[in-house]
C-alpha positions in Angstrom: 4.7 28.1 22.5 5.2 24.8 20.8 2.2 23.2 19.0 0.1 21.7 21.3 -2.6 18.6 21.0 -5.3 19.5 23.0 -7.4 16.8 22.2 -7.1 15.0 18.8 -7.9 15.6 16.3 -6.7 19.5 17.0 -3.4 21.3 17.5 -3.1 25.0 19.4 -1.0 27.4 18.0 -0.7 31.3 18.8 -1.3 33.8 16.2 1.3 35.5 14.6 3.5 36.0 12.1 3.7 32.3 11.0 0.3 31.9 11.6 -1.4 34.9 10.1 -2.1 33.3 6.2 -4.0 30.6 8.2 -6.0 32.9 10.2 -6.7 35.2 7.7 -7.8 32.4 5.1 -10.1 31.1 8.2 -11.5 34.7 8.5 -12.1 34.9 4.2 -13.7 31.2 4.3 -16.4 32.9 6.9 -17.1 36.1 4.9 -14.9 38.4 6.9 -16.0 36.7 10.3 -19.3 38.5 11.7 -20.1 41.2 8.9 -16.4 41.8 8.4 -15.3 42.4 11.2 -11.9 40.5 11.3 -12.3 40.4 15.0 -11.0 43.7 15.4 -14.0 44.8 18.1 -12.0 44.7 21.2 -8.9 46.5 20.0 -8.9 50.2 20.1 -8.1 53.0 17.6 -6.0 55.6 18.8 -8.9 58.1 19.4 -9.6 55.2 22.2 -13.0 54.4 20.4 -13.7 50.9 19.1 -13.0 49.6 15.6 -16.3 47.8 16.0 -18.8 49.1 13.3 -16.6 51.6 11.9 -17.3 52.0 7.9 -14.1 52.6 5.1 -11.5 51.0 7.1 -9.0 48.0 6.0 -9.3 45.8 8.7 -8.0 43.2 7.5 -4.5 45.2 6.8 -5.3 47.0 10.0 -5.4 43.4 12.1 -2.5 42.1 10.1 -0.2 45.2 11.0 -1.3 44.3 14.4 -0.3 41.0 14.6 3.0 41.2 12.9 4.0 43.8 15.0 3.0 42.1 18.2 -0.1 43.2 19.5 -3.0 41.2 18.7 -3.1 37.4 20.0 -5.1 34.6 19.7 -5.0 30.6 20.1 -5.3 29.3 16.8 -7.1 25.9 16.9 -5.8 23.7 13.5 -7.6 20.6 12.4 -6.0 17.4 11.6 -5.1 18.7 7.4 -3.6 21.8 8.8 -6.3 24.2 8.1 -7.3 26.6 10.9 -10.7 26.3 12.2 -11.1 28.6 15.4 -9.9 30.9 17.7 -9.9 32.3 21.5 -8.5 35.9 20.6 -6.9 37.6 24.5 -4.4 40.6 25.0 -3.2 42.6 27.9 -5.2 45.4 28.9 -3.5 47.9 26.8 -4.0 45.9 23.9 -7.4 45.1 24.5 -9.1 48.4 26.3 -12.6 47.6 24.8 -15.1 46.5 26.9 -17.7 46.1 24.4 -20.7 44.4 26.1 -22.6 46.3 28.6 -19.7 48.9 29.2 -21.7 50.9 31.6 -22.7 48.2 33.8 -18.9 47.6 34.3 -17.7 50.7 34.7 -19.8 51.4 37.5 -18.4 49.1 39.6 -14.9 48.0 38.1 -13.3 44.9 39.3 -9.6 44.6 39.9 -7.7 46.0 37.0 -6.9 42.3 35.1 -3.6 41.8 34.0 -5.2 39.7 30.2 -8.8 40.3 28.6 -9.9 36.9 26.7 -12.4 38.7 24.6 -13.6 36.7 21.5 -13.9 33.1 20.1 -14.8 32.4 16.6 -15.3 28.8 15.1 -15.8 27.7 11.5 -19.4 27.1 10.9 -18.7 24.0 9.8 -16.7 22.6 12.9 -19.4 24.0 15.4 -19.9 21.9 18.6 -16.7 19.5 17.8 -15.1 20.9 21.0 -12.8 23.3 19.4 -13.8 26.9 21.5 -12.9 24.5 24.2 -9.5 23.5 23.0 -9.0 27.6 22.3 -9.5 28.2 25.9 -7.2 25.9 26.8 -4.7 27.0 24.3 -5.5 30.5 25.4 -4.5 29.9 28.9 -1.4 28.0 27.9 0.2 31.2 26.1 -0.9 33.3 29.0 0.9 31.4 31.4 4.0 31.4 29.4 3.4 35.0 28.9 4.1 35.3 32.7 0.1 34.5 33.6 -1.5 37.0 35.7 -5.3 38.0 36.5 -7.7 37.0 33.0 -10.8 38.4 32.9 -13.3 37.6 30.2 -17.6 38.5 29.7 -19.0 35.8 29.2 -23.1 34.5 29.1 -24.8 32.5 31.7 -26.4 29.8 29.5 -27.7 27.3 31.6 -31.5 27.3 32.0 -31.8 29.2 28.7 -31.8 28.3 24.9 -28.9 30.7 23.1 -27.9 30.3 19.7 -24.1 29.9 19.3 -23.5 32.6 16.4 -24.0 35.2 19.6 -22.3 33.5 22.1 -18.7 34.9 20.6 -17.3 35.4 23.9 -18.6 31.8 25.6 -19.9 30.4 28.1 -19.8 31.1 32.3 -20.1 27.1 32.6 -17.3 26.9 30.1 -15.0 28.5 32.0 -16.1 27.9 35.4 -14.4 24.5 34.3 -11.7 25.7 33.9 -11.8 27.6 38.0 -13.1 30.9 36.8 -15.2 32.2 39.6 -18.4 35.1 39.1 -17.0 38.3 39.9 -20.6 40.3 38.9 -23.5 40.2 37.1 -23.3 42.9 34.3 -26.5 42.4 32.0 -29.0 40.2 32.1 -26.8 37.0 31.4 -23.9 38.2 31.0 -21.0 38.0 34.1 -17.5 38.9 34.9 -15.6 35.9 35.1 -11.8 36.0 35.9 -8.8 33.7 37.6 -5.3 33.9 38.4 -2.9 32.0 35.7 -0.2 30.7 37.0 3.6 31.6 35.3 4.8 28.4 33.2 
């Protein structure tokens, strides 16, 4: 994908091999990114359990093998000096098998097998509430759709009617991307939903 302005003063590109010093320099400048973490929750080992809270491992190697071999993706949003500031992280299915939050509500009624999982955001906690999440969305949809599109699925909260603080909203909004046509698929915790839409082919 070329860079893209979503809205100035930021610039979308996707993670990956000529991307990964500024991701990875975004991710040290925030401590590791929630405990150290490196936003490696969603993806799965090969035992099929989740990296997520697993002690002794490299994840930063781990996440960087990943993306340089292909299979870990994110919309990187980039300030106006060039530095990376956020992300919207998705992947296919097999790349992303996870579902973290309330797995048991969801697999007890699965929807539709999606085709792409948009699974984490992450924004500097410097360059909070300056519209970037929102420019990663829109980035993140942009690559899917060039990626052949498909069915996108994500988890996100219901926040409307309800104070929640930002630092646990790291897979966004339902009002977020109900702008963008998501519909409600189900309810799966107390304010959390399935959310998905067809993307389009670019």
């Amino acid at each position: 994908m070329p860079d893209r302005t979503v809205a100035k003063p930021y610039t979308v590109r996707a993670l990956d091999a000529s991307t990964w010093e500024a991701f990875a320099e975004l991710v040290e400048r925030n401590g590791g990114v929630f405990g150290g973490c490196w936003c490696m929750g969603h993806h799965a080992m090969d035992n099929g359990e989740s990296y997520r809270g697993k002690k002794g491992l490299d994840k930063r190697a781990i996440k960087e093998e990943l993306v340089r071999t292909g299979r870990a993706h994110a919309a990187l949003v980039f300030d106006a000096d060039g530095l990376a500031q956020g992300w919207a992280k998705y992947g296919s299915v097999e790349e992303q098998p996870i579902v973290e939050h309330n797995r048991r509500a969801y697999d007890e009624d699965p929807p539709p097998l999606p085709d792409w999982r948009i699974t984490c955001f992450y924004v500097d906690k410097r360059y909070r509430r300056q519209g970037i999440a929102r420019a990663a969305l829109e980035g993140a949809l942009d690559l899917i759709a060039l990626a052949s599109g498909g069915l996108v699925e994500a988890l996100p909260e219901v926040t409307a009617g309800r104070t929640a603080h930002g630092r646990f909203l790291f897979e966004m909004t339902v009002e977020l991307y109900e702008e963008y046509g998501f519909e409600r698929v189900r309810q799966i915790g107390k304010h959390r939903w399935i959310v998905s839409r067809v993307i389009d082919p670019a």
